[in-house]
Backbone as a ProteinNet text record, in pm:
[ID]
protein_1_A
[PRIMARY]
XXXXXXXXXXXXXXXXXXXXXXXXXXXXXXXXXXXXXXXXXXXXXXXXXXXXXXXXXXXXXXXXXXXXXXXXXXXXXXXXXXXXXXXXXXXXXXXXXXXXXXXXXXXXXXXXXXXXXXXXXXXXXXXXXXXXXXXXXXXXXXXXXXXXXXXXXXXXXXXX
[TERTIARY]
82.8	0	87.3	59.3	119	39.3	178.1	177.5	229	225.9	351.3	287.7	323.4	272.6	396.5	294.4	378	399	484.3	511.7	606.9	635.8	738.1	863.6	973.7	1080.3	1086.2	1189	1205.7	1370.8	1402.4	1548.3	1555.3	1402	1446.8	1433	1378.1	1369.9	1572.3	1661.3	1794.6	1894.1	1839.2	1913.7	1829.2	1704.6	1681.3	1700.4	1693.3	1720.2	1842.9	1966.6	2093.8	2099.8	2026.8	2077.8	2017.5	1881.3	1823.4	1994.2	2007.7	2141.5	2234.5	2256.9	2354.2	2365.5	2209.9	2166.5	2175.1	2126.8	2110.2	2229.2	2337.3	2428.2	2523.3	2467.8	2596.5	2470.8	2324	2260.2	2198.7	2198.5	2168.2	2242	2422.8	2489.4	2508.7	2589.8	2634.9	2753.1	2862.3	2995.2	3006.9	3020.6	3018.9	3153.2	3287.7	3371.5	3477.7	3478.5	3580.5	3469	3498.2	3474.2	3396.5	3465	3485.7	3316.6	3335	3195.7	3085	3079.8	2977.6	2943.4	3061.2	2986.8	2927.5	2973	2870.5	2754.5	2702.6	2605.3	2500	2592.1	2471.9	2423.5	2525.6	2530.3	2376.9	2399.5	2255.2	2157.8	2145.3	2033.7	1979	2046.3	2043.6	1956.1	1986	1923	1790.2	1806.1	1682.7	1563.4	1623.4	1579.1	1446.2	1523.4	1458.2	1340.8	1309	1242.7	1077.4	1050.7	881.2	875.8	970.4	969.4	1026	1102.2	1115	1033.5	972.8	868.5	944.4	934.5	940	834.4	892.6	791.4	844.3	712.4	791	684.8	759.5	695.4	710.5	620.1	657.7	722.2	829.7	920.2	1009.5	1019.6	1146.9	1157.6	1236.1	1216.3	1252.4	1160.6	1208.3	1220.9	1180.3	1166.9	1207.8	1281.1	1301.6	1345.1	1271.5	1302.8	1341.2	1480.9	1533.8	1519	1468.1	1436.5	1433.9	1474.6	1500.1	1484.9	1430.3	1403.8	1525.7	1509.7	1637.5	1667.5	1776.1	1800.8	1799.9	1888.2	1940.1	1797.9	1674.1	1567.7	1500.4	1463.7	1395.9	1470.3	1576.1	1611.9	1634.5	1677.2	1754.6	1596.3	1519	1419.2	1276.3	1235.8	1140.3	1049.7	1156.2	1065.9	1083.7	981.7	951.5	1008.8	1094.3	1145.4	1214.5	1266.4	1311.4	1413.4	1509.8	1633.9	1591.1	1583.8	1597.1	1753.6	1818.9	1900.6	1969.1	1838.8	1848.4	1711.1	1735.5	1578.3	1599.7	1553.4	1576.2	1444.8	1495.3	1406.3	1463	1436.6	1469.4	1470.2	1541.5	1585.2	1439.1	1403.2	1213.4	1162	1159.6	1020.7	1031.1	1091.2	1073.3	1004.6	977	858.5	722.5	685.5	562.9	524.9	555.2	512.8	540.4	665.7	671.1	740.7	832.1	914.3	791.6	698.9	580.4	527.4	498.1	415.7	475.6	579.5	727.4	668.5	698.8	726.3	572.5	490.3	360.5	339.4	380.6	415.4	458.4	566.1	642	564.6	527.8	461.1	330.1	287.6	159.7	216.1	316.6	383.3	341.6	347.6	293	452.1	542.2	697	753.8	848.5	943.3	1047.9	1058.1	1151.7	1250.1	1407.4	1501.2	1574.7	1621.5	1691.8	1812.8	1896.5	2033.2	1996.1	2010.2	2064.7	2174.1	2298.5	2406.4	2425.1	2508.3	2520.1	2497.7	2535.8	2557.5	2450.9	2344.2	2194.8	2161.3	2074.6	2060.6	1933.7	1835.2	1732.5	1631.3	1657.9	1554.8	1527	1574.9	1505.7	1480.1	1559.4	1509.7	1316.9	1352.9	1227.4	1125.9	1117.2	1021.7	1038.4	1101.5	1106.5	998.6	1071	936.9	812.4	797	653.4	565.1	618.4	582.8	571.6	650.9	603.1	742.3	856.2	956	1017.4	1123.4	1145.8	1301.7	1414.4	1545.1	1535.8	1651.7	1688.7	1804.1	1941.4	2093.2	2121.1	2217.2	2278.3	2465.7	2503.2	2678.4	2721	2835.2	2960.4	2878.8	2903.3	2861.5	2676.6	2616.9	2476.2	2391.5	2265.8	2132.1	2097.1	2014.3	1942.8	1786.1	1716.5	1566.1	1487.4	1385.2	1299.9	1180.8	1105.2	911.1	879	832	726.3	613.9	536.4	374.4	317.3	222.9	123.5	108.1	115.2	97.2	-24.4	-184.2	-267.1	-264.3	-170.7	-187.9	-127.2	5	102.6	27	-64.5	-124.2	-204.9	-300.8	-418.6	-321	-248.6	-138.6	-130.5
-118.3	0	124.7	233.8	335.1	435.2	461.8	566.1	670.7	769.9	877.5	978.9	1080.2	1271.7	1259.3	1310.5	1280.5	1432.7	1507.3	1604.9	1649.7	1721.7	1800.5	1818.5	1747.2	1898.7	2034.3	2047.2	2188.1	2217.3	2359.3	2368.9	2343.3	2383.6	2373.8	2212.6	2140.8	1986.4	1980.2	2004.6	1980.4	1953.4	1964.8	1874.1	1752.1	1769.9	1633.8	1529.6	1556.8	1484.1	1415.7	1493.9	1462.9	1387.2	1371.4	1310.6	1172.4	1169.1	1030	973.5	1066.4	993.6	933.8	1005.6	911.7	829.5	793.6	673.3	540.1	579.9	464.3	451.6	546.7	519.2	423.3	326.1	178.6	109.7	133.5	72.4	90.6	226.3	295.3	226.2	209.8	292.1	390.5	492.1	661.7	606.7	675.7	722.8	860.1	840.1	1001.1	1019.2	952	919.3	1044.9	1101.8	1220.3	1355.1	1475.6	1608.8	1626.2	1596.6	1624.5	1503.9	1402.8	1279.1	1373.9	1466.6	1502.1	1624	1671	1820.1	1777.4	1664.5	1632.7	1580.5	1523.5	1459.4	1577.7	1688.5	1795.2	1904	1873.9	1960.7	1945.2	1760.4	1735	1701.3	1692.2	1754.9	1856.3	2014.9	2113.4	2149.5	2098.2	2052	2011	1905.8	1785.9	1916.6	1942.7	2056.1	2175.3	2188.5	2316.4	2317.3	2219.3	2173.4	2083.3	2067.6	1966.9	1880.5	1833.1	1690.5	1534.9	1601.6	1535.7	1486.1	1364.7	1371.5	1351.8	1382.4	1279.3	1224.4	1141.5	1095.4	1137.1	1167.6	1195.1	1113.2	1065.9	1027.4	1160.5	1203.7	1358.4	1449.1	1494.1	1570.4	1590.3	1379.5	1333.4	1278.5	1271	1236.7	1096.4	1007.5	872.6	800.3	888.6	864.3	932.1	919.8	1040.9	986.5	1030.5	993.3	1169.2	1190.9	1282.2	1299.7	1330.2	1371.5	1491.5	1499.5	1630.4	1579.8	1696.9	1715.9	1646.3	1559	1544.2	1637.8	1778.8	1868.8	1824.9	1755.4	1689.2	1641.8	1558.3	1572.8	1635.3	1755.8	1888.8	1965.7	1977.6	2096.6	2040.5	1958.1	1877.1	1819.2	1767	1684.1	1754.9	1842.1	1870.5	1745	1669.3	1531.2	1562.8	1537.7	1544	1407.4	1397.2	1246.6	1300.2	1213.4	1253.7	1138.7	1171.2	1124.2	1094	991.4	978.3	975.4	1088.3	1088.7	1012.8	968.6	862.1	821.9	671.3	672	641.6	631.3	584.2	650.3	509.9	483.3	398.6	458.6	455.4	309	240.5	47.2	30.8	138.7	128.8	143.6	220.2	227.3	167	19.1	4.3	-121.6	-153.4	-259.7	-222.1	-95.5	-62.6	-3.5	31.1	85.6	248.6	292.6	423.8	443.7	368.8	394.1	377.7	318.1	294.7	437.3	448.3	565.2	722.8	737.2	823.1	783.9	730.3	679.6	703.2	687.3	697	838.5	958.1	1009.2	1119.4	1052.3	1094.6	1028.4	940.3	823.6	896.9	962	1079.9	1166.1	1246.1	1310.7	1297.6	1112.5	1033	1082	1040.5	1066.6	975.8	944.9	805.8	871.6	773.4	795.4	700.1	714.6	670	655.2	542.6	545.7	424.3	441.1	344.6	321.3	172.1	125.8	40.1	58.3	3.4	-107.5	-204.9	-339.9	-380.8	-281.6	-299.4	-250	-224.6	-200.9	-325.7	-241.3	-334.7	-311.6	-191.9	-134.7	-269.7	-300.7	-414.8	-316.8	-249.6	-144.9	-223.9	-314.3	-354.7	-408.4	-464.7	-551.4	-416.5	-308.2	-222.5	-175.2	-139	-59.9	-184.1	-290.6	-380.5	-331.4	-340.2	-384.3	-216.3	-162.5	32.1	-1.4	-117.8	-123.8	-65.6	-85.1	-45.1	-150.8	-130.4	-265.2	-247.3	-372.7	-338.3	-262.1	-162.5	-132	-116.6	-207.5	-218.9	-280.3	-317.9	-410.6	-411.9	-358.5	-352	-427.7	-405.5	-398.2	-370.8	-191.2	-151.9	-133.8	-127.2	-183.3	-192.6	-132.4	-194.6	-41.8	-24.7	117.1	5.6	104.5	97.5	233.8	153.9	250.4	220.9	357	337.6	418.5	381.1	469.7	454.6	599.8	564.3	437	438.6	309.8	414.8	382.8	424.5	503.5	458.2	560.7	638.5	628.8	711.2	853.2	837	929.4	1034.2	951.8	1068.8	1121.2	1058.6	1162.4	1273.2	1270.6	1362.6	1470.6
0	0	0	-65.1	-78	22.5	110.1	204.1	213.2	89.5	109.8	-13.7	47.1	-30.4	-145.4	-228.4	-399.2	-414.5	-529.7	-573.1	-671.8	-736.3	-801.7	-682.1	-720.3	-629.4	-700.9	-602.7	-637.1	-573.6	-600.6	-543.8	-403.2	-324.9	-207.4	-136.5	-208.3	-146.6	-180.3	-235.9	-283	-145.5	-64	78	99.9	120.9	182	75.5	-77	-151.5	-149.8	-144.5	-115.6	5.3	99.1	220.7	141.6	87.9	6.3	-71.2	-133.5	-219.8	-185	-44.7	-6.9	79.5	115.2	198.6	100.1	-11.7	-119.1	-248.1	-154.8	-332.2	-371.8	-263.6	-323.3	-361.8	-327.3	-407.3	-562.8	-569.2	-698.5	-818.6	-825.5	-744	-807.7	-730	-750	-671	-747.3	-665.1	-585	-465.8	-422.5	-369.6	-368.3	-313.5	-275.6	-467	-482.9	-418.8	-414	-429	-606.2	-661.2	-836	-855.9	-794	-837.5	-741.9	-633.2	-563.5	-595.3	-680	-742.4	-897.2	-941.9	-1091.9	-1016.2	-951.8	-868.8	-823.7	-738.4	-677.9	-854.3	-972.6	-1045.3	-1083.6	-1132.3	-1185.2	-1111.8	-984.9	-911	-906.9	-940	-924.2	-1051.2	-1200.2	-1299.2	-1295.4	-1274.2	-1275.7	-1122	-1037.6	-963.3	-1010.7	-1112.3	-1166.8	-1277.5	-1280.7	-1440.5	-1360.6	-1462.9	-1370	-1374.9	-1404.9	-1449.8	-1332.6	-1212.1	-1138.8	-1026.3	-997.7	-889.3	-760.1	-666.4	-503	-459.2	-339.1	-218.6	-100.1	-18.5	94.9	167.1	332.8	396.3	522.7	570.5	612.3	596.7	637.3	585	499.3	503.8	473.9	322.8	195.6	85.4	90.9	39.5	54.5	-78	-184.3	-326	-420.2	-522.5	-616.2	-754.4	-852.6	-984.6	-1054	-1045.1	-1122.3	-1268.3	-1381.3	-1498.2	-1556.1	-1666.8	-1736.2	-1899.3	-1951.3	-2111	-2182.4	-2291.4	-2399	-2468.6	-2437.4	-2503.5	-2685.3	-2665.3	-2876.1	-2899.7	-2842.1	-2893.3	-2969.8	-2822	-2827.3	-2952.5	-2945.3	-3018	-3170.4	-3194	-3345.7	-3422.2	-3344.1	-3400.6	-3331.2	-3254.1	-3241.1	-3151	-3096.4	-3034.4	-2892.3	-2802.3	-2683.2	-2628.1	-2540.7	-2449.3	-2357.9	-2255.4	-2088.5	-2086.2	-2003.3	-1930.7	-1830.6	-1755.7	-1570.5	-1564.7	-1456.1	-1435.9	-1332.4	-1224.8	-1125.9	-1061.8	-1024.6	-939	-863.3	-715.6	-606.9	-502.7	-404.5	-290.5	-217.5	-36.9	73.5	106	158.3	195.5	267.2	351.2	396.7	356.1	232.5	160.8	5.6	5.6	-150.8	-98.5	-223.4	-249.4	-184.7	-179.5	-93.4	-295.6	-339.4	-458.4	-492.5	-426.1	-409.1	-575.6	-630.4	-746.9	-906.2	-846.3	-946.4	-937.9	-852.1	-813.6	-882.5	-877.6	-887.1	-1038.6	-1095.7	-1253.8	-1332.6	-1273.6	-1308	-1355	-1290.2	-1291.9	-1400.6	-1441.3	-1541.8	-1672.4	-1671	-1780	-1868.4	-1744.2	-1791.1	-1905	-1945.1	-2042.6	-2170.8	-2177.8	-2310.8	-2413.6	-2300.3	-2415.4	-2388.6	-2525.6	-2461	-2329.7	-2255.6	-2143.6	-2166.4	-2119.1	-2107.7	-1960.8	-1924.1	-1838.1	-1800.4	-1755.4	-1784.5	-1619.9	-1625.5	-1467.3	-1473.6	-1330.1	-1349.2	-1270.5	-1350.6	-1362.9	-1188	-1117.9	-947.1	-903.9	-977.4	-899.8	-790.6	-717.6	-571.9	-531.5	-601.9	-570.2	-625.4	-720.4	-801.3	-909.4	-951.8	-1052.7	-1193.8	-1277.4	-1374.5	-1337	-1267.4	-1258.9	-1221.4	-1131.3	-1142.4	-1296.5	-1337.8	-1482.2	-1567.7	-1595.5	-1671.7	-1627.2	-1476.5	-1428.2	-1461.9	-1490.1	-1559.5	-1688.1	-1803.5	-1955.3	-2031.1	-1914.2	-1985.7	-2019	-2155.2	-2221.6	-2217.6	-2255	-2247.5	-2395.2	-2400.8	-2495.6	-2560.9	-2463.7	-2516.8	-2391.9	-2384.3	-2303.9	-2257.4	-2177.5	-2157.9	-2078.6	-2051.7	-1958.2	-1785.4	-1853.1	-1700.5	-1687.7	-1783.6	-1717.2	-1816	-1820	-1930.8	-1929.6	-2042.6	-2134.6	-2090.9	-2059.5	-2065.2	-2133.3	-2205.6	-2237.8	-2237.5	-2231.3	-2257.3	-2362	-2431.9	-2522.3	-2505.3	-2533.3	-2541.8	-2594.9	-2621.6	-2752.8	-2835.8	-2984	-3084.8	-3070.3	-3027.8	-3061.9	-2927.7	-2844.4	-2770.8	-2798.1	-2846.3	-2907.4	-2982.2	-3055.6	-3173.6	-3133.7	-3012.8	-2900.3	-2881.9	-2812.7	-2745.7	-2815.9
[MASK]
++++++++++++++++++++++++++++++++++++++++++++++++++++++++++++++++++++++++++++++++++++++++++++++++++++++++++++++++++++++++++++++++++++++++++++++++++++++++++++++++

């Protein structure tokens, strides 16, 4: 059962988010090790921050969910096509498998744009398997991890 206040961040959720990050970043994973890995990290938070596209969860105060997303600039601008980056997803070691990362994703899914998102080979969250269970499909395969994507349904695209 889902127990937790949904929303947009914003710049000012950009601490409690960060404290989320680095509760969960050997599971994500995220390197936060150097100075240089935690200022690309707060950069694109700061990003993903400012735009509408990122949801949280909170369970009171506290963010226990967060799917970071931002516009595909080379999309938007080269092709006139609407699609999104997740730059990261995550959720709290207490609050997953309650349905908070569905919920988060649902979310974004409303847009009716393909979404993209890479998870790495050292994921620990279970994220492939939520990404299927949302209608996302593999879309390449590496070394260091897997490309997922969603697209609308065809007649949905063209409602849009």
């Amino acid at each position: 059962m889902i127990e937790h206040a949904q929303r947009t961040a914003s710049l000012n959720d950009i601490e409690k988010i960060w404290t989320l990050i680095k509760l969960v970043a050997d599971d994500v994973p995220i390197s936060l090790a150097s100075e240089a890995e935690q200022e690309k990290a707060l950069t694109e938070l700061m990003e993903c921050c400012t735009g509408p596209h990122s949801p949280i969860a909170l369970d009171g105060a506290d963010v226990v969910g967060v799917v970071l997303a931002k516009r595909d600039l080379l999309d938007w601008g080269l092709r006139n096509v609407e699609s999104f980056n997740i730059s990261l997803a995550a959720v709290s070691p207490a609050h997953r498998g309650k349905g908070v990362l569905k919920s988060l994703l649902s979310e974004l899914l409303q847009a009716n744009a393909p979404i993209y998102i890479g998870v790495k080979a050292a994921d620990a969250q279970g994220l492939p398997d939520e990404l299927k269970s949302c209608g996302f499909s593999l879309a390449a395969s590496g070394e260091q991890g897997e490309l997922y994507k969603w697209e609308p349904a065809a007649a949905e695209a063209k409602a849009a």
